[in-house]
C-alpha positions as CSV (number, residue, x, y, z in Angstrom):
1,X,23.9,-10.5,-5.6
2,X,27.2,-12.2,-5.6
3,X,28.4,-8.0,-5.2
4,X,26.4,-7.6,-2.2
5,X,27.6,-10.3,-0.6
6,X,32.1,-9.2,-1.0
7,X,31.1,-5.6,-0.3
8,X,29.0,-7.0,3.3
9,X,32.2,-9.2,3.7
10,X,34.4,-6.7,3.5
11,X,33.0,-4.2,6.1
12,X,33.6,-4.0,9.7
13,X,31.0,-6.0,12.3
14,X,29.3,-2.8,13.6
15,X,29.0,-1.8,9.6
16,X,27.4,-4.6,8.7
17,X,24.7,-4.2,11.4
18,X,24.0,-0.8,10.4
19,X,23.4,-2.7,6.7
20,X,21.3,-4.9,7.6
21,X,18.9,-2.3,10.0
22,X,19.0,-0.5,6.9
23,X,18.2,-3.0,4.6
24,X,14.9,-4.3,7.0
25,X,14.3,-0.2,7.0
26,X,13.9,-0.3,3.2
27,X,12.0,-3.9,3.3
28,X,9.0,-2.4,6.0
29,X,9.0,1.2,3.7
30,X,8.9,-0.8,-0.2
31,X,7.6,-4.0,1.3
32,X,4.1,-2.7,2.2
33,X,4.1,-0.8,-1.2
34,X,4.3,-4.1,-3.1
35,X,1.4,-5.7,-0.8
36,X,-0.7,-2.6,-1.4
37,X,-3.6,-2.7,-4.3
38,X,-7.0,-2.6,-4.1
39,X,-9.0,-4.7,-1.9
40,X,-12.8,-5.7,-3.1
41,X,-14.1,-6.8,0.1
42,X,-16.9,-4.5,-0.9
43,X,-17.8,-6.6,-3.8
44,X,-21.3,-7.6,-4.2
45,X,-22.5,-5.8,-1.2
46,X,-24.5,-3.2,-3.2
47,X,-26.2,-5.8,-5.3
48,X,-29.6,-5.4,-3.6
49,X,-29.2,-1.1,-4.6
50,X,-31.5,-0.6,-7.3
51,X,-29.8,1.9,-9.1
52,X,-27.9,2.3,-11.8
53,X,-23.9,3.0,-11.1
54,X,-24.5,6.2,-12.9
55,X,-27.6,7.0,-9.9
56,X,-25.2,6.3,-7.4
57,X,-22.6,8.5,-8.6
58,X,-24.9,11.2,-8.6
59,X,-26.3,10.3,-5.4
60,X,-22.9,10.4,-3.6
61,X,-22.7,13.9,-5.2
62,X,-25.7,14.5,-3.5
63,X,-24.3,13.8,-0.5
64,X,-21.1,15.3,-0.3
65,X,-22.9,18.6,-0.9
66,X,-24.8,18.1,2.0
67,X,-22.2,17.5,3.9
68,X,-19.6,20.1,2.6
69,X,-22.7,22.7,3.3
């Protein structure tokens, strides 16, 4: 870090701008990566299905044939 911080010292004012848009550029594109995962908000909502998870995965063939044509 201590690196980062005599190269940024170092550089002209309008330089260092053009760091630091660049650096909140690379936050927003790898940021969102690190918040990503999976979400189970649909957890438990199936518990009421009586089916097995097998049924359903045959069942969602089912209907992605129907809908594919």
């Amino acid at each position: 870090m201590e690196e980062v911080e005599r190269i940024f010292a170092k550089l002209p004012p309008e330089a260092r701008r053009e760091l630091l848009d660049y650096a909140e550029f690379l936050l927003q594109k790898y940021g969102k990566r690190e918040a990503r995962g999976f979400k189970f908000t649909w957890e438990g909502k199936l518990k009421d299905v009586k089916m097995t998870s097998v049924e359903l995965q045959h069942k969602a063939l089912e209907w992605r044939e129907d809908v594919s044509g």
